[in-house]
Structure formats: C-alpha cells, structure tokens
C-alpha positions as CSV (number, residue, x, y, z in Angstrom):
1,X,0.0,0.0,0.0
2,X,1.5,3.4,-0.8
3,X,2.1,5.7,1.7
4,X,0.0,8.9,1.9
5,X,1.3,12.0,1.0
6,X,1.0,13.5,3.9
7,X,2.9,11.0,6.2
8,X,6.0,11.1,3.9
9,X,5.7,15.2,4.2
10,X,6.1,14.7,7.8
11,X,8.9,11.8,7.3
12,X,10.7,15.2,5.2
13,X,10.6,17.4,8.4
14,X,12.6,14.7,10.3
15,X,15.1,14.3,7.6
16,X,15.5,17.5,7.5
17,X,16.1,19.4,10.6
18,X,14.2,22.6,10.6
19,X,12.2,22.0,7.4
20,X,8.6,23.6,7.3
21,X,6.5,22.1,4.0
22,X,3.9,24.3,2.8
23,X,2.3,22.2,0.5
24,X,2.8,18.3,-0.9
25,X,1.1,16.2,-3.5
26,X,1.8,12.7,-4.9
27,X,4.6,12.2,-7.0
28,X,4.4,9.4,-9.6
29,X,6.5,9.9,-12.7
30,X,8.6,6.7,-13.7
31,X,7.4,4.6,-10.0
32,X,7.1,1.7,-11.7
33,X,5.8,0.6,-8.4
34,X,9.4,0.6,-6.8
35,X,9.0,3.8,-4.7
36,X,6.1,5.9,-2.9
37,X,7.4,9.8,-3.7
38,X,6.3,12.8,-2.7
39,X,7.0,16.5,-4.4
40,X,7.0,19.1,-2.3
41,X,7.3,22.8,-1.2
42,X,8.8,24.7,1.4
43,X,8.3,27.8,3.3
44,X,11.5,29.3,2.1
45,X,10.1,28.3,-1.6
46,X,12.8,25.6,-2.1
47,X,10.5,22.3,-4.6
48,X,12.2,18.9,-2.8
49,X,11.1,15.5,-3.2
50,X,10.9,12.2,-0.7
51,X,11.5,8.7,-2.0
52,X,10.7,5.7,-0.4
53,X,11.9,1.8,-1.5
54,X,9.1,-0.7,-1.6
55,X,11.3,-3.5,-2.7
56,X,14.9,-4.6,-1.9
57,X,16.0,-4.2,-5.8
58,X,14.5,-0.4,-5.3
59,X,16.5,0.2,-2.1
60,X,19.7,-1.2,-3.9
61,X,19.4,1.2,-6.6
62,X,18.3,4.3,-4.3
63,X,21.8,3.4,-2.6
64,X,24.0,3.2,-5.4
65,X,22.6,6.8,-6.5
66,X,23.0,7.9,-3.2
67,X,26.6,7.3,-3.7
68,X,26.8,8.4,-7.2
69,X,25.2,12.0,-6.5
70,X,27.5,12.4,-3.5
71,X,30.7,11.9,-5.6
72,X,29.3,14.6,-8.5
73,X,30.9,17.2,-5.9
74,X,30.1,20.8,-6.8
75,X,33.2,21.0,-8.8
76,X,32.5,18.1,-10.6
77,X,29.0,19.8,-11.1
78,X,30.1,23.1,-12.6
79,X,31.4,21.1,-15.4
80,X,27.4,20.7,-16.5
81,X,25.1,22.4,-18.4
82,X,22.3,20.6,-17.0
83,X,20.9,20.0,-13.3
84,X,21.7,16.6,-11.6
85,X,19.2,16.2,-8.6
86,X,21.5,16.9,-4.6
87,X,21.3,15.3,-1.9
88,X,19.4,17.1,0.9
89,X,18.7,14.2,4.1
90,X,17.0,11.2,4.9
91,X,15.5,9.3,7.8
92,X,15.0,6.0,8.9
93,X,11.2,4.0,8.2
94,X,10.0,0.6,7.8
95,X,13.1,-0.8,7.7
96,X,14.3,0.8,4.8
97,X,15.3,4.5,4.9
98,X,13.4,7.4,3.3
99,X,15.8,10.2,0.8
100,X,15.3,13.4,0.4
101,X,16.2,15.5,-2.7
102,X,16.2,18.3,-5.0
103,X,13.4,18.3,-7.7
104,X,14.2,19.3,-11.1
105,X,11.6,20.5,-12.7
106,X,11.4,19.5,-16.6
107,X,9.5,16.9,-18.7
108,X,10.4,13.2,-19.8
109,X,10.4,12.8,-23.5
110,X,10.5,9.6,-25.8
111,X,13.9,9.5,-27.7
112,X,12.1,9.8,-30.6
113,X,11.0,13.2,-29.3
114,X,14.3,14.1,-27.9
115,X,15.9,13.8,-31.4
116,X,12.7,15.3,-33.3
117,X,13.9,18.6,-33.9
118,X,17.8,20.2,-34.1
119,X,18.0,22.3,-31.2
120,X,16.5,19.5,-28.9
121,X,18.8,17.0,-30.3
122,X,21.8,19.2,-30.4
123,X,21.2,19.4,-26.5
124,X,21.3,15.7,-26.2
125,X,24.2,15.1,-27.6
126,X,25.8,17.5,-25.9
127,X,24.6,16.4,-22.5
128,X,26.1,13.0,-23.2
129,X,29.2,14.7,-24.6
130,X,29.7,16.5,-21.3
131,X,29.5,13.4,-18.7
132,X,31.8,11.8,-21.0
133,X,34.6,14.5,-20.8
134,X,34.2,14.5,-16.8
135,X,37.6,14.1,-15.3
136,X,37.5,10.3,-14.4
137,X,39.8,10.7,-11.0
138,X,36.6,11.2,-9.1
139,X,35.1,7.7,-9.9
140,X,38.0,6.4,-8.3
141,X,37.7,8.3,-4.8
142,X,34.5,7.8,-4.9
143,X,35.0,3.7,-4.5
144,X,32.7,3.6,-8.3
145,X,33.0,1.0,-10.2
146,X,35.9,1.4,-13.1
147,X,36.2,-0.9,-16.1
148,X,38.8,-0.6,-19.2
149,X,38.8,-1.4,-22.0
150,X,40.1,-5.2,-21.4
151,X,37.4,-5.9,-18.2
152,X,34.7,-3.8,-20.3
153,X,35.0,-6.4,-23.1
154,X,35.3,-9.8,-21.2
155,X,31.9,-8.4,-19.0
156,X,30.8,-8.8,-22.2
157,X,32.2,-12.2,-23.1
158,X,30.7,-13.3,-19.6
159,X,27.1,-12.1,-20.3
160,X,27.0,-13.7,-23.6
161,X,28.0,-17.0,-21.9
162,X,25.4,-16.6,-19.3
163,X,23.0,-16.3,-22.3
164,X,24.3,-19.2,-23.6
165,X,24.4,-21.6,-20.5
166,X,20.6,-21.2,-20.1
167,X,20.2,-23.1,-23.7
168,X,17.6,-20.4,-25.3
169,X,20.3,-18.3,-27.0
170,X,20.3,-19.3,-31.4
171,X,23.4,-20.5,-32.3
172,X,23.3,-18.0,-35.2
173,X,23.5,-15.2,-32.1
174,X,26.0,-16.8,-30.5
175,X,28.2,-17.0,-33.2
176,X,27.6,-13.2,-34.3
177,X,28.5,-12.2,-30.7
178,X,31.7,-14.3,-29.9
179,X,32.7,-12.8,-33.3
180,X,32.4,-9.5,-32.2
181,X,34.0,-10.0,-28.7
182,X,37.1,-11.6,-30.7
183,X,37.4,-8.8,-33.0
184,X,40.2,-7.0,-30.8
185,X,39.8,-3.9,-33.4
186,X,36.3,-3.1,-31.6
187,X,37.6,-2.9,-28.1
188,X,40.1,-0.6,-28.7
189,X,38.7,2.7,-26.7
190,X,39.5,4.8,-23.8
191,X,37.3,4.6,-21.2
192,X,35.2,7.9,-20.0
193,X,33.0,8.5,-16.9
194,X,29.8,6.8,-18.0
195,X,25.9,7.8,-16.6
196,X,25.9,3.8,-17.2
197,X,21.9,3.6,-16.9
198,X,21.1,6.2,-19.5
199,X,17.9,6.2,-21.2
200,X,16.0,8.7,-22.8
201,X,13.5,9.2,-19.6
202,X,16.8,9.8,-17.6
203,X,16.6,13.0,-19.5
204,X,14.5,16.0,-18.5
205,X,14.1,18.9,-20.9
206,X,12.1,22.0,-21.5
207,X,11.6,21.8,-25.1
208,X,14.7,22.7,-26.0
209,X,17.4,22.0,-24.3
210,X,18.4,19.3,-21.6
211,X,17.6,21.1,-17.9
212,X,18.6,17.7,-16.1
213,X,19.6,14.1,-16.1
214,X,18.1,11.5,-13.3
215,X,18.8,8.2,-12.5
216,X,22.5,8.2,-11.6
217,X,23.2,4.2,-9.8
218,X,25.0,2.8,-12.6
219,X,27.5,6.1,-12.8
220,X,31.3,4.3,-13.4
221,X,34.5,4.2,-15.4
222,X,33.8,2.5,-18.8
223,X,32.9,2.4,-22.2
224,X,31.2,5.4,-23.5
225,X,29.1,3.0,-25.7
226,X,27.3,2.1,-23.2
227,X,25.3,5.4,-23.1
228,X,24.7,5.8,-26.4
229,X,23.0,2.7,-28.4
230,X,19.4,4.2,-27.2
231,X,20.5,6.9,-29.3
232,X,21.6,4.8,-32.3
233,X,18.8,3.2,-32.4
234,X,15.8,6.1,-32.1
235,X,14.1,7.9,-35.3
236,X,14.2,11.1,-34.8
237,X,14.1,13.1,-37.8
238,X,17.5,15.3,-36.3
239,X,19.3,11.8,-34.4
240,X,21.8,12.7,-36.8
241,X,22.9,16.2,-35.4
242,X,22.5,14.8,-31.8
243,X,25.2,12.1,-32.9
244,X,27.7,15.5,-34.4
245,X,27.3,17.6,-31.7
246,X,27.9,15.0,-29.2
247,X,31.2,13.7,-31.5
248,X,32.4,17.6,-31.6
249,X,32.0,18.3,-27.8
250,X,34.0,15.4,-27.4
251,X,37.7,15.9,-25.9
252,X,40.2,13.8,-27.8
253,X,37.1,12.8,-30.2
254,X,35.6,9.5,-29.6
255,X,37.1,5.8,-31.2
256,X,35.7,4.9,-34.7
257,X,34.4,1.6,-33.7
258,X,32.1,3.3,-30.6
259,X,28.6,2.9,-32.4
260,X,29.6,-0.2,-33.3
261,X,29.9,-1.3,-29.4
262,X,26.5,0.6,-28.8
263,X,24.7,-1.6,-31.7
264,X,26.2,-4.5,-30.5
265,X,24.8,-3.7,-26.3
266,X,21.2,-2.9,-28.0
267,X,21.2,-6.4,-29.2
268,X,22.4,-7.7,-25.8
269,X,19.7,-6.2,-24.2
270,X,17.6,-8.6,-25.5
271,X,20.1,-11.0,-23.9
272,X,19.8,-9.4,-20.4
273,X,15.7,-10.0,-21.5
274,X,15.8,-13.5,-21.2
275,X,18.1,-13.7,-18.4
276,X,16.1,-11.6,-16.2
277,X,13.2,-13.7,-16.9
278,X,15.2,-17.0,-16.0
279,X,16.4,-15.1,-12.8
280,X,12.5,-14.7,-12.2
281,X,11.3,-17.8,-12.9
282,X,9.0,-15.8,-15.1
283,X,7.9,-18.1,-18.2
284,X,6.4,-15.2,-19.9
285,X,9.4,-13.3,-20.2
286,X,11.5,-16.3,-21.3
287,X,9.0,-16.9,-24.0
288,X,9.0,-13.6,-25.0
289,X,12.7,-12.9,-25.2
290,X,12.9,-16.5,-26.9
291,X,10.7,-15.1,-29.7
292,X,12.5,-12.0,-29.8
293,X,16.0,-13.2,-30.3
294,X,14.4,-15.7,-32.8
295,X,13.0,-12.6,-35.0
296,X,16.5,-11.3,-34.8
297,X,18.0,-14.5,-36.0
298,X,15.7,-14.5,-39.2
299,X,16.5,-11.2,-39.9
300,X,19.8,-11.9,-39.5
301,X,19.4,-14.7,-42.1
302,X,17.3,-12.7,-44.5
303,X,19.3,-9.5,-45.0
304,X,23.3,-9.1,-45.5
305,X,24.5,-5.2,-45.0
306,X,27.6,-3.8,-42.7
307,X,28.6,-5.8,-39.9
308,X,29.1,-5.6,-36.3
309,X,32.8,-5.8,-36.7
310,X,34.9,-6.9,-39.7
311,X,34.9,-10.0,-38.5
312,X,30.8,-10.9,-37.5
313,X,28.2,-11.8,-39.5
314,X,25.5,-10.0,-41.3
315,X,23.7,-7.5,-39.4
316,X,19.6,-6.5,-39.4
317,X,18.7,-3.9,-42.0
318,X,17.4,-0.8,-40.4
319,X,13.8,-1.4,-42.0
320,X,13.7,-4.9,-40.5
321,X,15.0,-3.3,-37.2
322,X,12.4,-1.2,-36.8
323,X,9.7,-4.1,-37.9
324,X,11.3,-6.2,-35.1
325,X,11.5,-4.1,-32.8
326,X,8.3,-2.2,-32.9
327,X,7.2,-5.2,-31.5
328,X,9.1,-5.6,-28.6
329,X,7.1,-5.0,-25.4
330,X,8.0,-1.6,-23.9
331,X,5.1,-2.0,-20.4
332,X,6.9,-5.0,-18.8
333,X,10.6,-4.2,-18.8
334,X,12.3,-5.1,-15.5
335,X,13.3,-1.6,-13.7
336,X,16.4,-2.8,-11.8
337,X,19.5,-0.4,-12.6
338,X,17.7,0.8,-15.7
339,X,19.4,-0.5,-19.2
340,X,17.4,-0.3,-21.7
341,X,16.0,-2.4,-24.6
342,X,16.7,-1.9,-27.9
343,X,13.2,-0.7,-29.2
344,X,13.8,1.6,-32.3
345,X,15.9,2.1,-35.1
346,X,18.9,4.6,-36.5
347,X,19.2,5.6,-39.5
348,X,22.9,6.3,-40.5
349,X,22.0,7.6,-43.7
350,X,23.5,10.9,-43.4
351,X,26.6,10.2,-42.0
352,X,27.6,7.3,-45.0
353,X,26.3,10.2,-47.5
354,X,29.3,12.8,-45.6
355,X,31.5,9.7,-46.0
356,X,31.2,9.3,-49.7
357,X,30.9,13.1,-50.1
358,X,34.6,13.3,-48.7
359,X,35.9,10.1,-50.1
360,X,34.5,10.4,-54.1
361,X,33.1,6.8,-53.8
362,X,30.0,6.6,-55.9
363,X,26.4,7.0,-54.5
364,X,24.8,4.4,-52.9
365,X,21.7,2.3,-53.8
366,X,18.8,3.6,-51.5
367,X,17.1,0.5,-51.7
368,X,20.3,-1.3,-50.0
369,X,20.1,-1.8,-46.6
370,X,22.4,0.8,-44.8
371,X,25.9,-0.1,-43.8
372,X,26.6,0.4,-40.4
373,X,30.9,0.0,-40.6
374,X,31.8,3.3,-39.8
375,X,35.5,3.4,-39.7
376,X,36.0,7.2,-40.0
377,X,32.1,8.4,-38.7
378,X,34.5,10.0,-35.6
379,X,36.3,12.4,-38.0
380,X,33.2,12.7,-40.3
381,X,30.6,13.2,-37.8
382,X,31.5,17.0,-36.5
383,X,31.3,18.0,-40.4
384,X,27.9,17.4,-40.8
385,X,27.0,19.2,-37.0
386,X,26.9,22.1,-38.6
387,X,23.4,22.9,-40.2
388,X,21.7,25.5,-38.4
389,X,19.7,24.8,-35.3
390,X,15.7,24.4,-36.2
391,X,12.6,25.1,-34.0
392,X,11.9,22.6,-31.6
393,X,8.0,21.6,-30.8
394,X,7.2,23.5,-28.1
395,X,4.7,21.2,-26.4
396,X,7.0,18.1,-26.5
397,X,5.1,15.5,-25.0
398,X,5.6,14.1,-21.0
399,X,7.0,10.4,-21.7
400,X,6.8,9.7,-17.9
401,X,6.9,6.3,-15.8
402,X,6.5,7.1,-12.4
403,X,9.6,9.3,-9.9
404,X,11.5,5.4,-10.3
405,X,15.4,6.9,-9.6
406,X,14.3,10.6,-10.4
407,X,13.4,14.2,-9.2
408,X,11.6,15.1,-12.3
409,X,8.2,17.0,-13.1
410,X,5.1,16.2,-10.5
411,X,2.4,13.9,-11.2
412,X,0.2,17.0,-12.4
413,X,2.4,17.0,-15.1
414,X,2.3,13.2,-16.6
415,X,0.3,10.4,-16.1
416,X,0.3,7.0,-14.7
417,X,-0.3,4.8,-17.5
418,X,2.2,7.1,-20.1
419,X,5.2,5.0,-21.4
420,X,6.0,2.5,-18.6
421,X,9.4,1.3,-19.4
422,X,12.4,0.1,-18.0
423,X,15.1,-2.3,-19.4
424,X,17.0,-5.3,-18.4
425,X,19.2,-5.0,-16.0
426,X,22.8,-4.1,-17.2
C-alpha cells in the first residue's frame, strides 16, 4: 500500500532538521511501483522530493545513486550544463530509509522526441558529450565501479555465456557475438566516466534544451558506448545532429568503432531480457525474449549489409530493425539499474552520404540496406553538425513512468499509464 502524502511530508521534516512544507502532492512519474514519492514545497520556496523503496531491488538502486550524486561534488558539477538532482537528508522507516532530494523541474520525453527537432537533439548530444569528458579521478575516490577497455570487453564475453548456458540463445546469435567479442579492433577505446543507466527518460528537458539528467546508480568508469546505443537506435528526424554535436564536444574525439559497441549492447539487451526472466522464474518473459531473439535470427538470415565488426556476421537492415523491434514490449521491462531495450531504429544515412561526399566513392543504392561500418564516422561526424539549429516543438510530449530513480516534473504533469518502461538490467 502506498504511503499517503502527507505521512512522507512529515517523514521530510525529520530528515531534514528545521524543514517547514507548505504544500505536498503525490509524485508518480517513472514509480514503476518501486518507490512511494512525494514532491514538495517549502516555506523558504525551495520544490524537494521524498522517496521511499518498496522492494529490496529499489532500495539497492536508491543506494547506489546515493553514492553516485554524493561523488558529482560541486566541482564536478560546474562542469554541467544541466541539473543533476542533490542530496538534501534522509530518515529511517520501515526498515528501509526514506531520501530526500532536490526536484528538477522538466518533462520526460521519448527519444524519438528528444531527437525530433535540431535544437533539442543538439542538446542531447551534448549532454552526453559533457558526462563523458568528466575528469574520471573522481570515480576512483569515490570507490565507483571502473572498467577498461580489457574488463569492459570480457563483462561482455561473460554475459554472452550466461546467455548461452541457459540453452535459449540461437546458435546463429552466438556466433555473431563471440565474433564480435574476438574482433580486438572493436575494443580498442579509452574509457570515459559513464551515466551507465542512460535512457531517454533519464533526460529532462524544457523543449529545448536538456535542464537535467536523473537516474544516476550505474554512474562508473567505462565504455562510452554504453550510453549511447538508445540513441543509435531512435528515429528522430534530427538523431543525426544529436550524434555530431555530441562527437564535436568530445575531448580527444571519440574511437571509430564506438557505435559499433553501442549496436552490438542494444542487441544484448535482448540477452539481459531472457536472463532476467530466467532469474525470475517468469515463463512469460523467457518466452517472449525466446521469440525475440528468434526474430533477430531470421532477420539476420534474410538481410546481409555492414557488420558488427569486420569480422561478424551479417547485421539487421534498419527497415527490419524497426519491424522487429516495434514489437518488442516496452510495459513489462524489468526496472532494476535501468538498461534499456533496444526498441527503435537509427538511420545512418546521413553520415555514409558525408562519408562518400569526402571520399568520391560513388552514390549508394537507397534500396540497400544501410551499412553500419563506420571506420572514419568520428572524424566525419563533426562535419555534418553544422546545419543550423531548427525550432523545436514546443509542447514536447511528458513520456513519464513514475519518480523510479528521479526528481523530475510532479504527477500533475504526466500520467500513470504514459510509457511504462524500464530495461533489463545491465
């Protein structure tokens, strides 16, 4: 039973000596059912929010952001553009602890929406582009987890064999994979401090431009990939410019095999899919990640274009990733440490034409499916960020699911039943 607003506005006056609310209400974007929340407002005008875990897996993840907002120190802060939610007290309830935060006010958008219009998208990239460039030292004093680029690649290995060990994994998958994993030319990166359970509901926005990112347990040392194949993968009409802003911001640029890595973790996710449903001993999800990955194998089989890595086998088209994925189930996604599943589809159209624009090579057949090998996208990619910044829709859709890890918009803002989705766990 959820706890009424009122009680957990009282619980915020204990966790916060000499608090005073003036007013409370209900919070319920991104809950998922893993925290009762409450937004509210103080007599010194200051907009807070309370979280409490209703299930161990929610208290595990309230903890690791705990830790993760603690070690973005002020410093490390000022380095933003955006807002990233501070930690203001807690108190003890239930036997489990209750958190108080800062609120940031902004909506949740689909990442379709976030990379609809130039400006918007621009933002996006740059967001990402700016966690990236964080001075990595502090992951380190902060005791948070730190992977290079030899443990990043055989976590990899090790979740492929888990998918394998359980018997449901196509052989035709596990082949493409291990192919990938062996390909030492796609593991050759420097690692960056990762957000490491970015989504595009991790990002609040006003329209125009990112105000804040949520949802900070899985922050760590490690691939930069692993932020990015949500945005490979989405349809936005201006995806394109979020991909050259967010390759221009980047110090030192960013390794030409990188959206190769984030393809290949958007097709793991379907992996981590049929894992969490084994770990649940949930028959439906088995069944439905078994059909998935089997759509992916005939796709596979169907259509030849660019590969994962020189070395792997042929990879989906981007029309029959977007059939396939369309129909992936986006309301019964596990919330624990919030991946996300590979649900849309990029087009890379753009960026091969700025390829062949600079290399002479003749134009390619539109009717071919679009190769995805782009050795030199990290040099070409800031050339074609540079058409002028468009209009974004100014009544950009909530795409909410409940307060979950965040301290975004109130309930009066979204509602309940809008875009419940979380991802397998990473």
């Amino acid at each position: 039973m959820a706890r009424p607003p009122l009680t957990l506005a009282a619980l915020a006056t204990a966790a916060v000596p000499g608090l005073e609310v003036s007013a409370a209400r209900a919070h319920t974007r991104r809950s998922h059912g893993a925290f009762d929340a409450v937004e509210f407002r103080t007599t010194d005008d200051r907009r807070l929010i309370i979280r409490v875990p209703r299930s161990q897996a929610a208290e595990s993840e309230q903890s690791a952001d705990l830790v993760a907002l603690r070690a973005l120190t002020p410093g490390v802060r000022s380095r933003l553009d955006f807002a990233v939610p501070s930690f203001i007290g807690q108190a003890p309830i239930d036997g489990t602890r209750a958190v108080v935060t800062e609120f940031i006010p902004g909506v949740v958008s689909t990442a379709d929406q976030l990379t609809a219009h130039e400006r918007l998208a621009e933002s996006v990239g740059l967001a990402i582009a700016a966690i990236h460039s964080l001075p990595t030292g502090f992951v380190g004093d902060a005791g948070l987890p730190r992977q290079d680029a030899v443990e990043t690649r055989e976590s990899v290995v090790a979740l492929i064999g888990r998918a394998a060990d359980t018997g449901r994994l196509p052989a035709a998958l596990l082949r493409r994979w291990e192919e990938a994993t062996d390909d030492d030319t796609l593991w050759r990166f420097r690692p960056t401090v990762v957000h490491g359970t970015l989504t595009a509901d991790s990002i609040l926005n006003d329209g125009e431009t990112v105000t804040g990112v949520l949802g900070w347990s899985g922050l760590a040392e490690s691939d930069p990939a692993r932020d990015l194949h949500w945005l490979l993968t989405c349809r936005g009409a201006a995806a394109e410019r979020a991909l050259g802003a967010y390759i221009a911001a980047r110090e030192g640029g960013a390794d030409a095999h990188l959206p190769q890595r984030a393809l290949l973790y958007g097709e793991l996710e379907l992996a981590r899919w049929l894992l969490h449903g084994i770990d649940e001993h949930d028959d439906a999800i088995v069944d439905d990640a078994v059909g998935l990955l089997d759509g992916l194998v005939e796709s596979v089989h169907d259509h030849s274009s660019e590969p994962l890595s020189p070395e792997t086998g042929p990879i989906l088209a981007v029309d029959d990733v977007e059939r396939l994925l369309d129909e992936t189930p986006l309301d019964r996604l596990p919330a624990e440490r919030g991946g996300a599943m590979l649900t849309d589809s990029y087009d890379f159209s753009e960026l091969d034409r700025q390829a062949l624009r600079t290399s002479g090579a003749p134009p390619m057949d539109a009717t071919a499916p679009i190769p995805l090998d782009l050795s030199d996208w990290g040099d070409a990619a800031p050339d074609g960020a540079t058409a002028p910044d468009g209009d974004p829709d100014a009544a950009t859709r909530d795409h909410a699911r409940g307060d979950d890890r965040s301290t975004g918009a109130p309930s009066g803002d979204v509602t309940d039943d809008q875009a419940r989705r979380n991802s397998a766990s990473s």
